[in-house]
N, C-alpha and C positions, 0 to 999 in steps of 0.2 A: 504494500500500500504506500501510494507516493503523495503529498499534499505539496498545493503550487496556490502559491498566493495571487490572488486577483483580485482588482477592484470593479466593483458592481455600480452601477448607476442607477439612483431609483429616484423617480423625477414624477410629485402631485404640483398639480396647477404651477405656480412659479417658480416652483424652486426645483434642483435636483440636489441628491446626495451621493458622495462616493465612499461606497463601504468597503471596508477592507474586509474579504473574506477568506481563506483558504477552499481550493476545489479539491475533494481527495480521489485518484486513480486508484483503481484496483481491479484486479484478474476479472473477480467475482462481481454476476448482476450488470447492472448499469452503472457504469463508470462515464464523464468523472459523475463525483454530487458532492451536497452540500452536508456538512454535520446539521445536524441539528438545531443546537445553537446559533450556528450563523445563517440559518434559514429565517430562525426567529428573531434575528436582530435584524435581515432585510426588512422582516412583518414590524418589528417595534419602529423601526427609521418608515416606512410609510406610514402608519397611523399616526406620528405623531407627525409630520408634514400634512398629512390630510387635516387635521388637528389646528394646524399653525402653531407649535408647538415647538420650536426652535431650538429652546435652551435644550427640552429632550434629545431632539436630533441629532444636534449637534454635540451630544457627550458620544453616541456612537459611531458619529460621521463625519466630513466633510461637508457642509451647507453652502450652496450657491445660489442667489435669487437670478432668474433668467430673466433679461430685458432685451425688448426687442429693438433690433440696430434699424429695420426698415419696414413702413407702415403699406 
């Protein structure tokens, strides 16, 4: 079993967040996938952006507000 660090992008209404998660390889089943826990820290980083919820967010992510360059 191999884990490789990736960052995830999860983007409600303005904002997006970059979560840092490990994907783990392995022989067995469906490879790669997520632990667990950082399944539920994708779900906790949208809920609380869905939320507006920022301080939350932002202890498990990176927080970006998206602005648009052209109308």
């Amino acid at each position: 079993m191999n884990k490789r660090p990736r960052t995830k992008l999860v983007q409600e209404g303005q904002y997006v967040a970059e979560v840092d998660i490990e994907l783990i390889d392995s022989d067995e089943g469906w490879s790669p996938y997520l632990s667990l826990d950082d399944a539920y820290k994708l779900d906790d980083v949208r809920m609380a952006l869905k939320k507006g919820d920022l301080k939350a967010a932002s202890r498990r992510a990176r927080v970006f507000n998206l602005v648009p360059v052209a109308v």
